[in-house]
C-alpha positions in Angstrom: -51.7 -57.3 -49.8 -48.3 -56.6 -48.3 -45.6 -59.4 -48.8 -45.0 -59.6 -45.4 -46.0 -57.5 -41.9 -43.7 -56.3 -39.1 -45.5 -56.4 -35.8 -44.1 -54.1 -32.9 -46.3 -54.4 -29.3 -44.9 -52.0 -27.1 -45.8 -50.7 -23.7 -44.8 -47.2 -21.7 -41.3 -47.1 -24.0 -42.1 -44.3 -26.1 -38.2 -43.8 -26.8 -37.8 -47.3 -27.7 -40.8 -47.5 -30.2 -39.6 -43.8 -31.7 -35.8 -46.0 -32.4 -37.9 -48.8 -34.2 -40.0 -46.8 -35.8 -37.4 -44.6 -37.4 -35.2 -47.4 -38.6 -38.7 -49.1 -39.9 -39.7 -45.8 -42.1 -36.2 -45.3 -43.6 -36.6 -48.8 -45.2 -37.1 -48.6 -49.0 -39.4 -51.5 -49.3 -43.0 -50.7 -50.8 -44.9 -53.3 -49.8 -45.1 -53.9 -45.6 -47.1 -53.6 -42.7 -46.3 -51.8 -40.0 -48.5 -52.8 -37.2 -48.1 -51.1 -33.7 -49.6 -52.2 -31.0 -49.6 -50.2 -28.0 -50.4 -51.2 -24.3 -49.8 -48.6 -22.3 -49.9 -48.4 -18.2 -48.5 -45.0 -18.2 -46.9 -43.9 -21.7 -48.7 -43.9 -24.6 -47.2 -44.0 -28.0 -49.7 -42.6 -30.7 -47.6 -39.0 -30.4 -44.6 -41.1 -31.9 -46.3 -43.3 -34.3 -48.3 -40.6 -35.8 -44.5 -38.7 -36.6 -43.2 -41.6 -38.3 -46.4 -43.7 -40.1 -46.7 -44.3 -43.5 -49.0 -45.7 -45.9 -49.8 -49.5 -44.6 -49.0 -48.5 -41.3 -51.8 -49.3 -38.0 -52.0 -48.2 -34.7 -53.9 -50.5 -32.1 -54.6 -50.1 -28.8 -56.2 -51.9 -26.0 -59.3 -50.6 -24.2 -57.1 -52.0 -20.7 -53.7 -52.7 -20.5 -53.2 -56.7 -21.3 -50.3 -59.1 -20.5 -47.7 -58.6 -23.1 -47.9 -61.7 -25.3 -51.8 -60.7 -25.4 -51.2 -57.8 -26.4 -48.5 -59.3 -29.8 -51.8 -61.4 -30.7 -53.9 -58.6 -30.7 -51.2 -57.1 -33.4 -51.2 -60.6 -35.4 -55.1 -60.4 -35.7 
């Protein structure tokens, strides 16, 4: 069980998730959760998550796009 879990929803800013992400994987901490989820109208980001994942680390994605704050309690579940 990781001590604690960093959620990141994101949606069509690839270049925004790829600065997150970067700072996120240079962290020296063992035990935390990455969890992305994407929501994508017209970007998706699994290209940049899959550069920079890690052990602990999920993808999600929506079947449909979904309002934003859906989409961070999609992440949180």
């Amino acid at each position: 069980m990781p001590r604690f879990s960093v959620v990141v929803p994101t949606r069509d800013r690839p270049n925004l998730l790829e600065f997150c992400l970067g700072s996120l994987a240079e962290q020296t901490l063992d035990d935390v959760e990455v969890v992305v989820s994407d929501n994508p109208v017209h970007r998706p980001a699994r290209e940049v998550f899959d550069r920079f994942a890690g052990p602990g680390w999920r993808y999600f994605r929506p079947e449909q796009p979904v309002a934003m704050h859906d989409n961070f309690e999609l992440a949180c579940e």
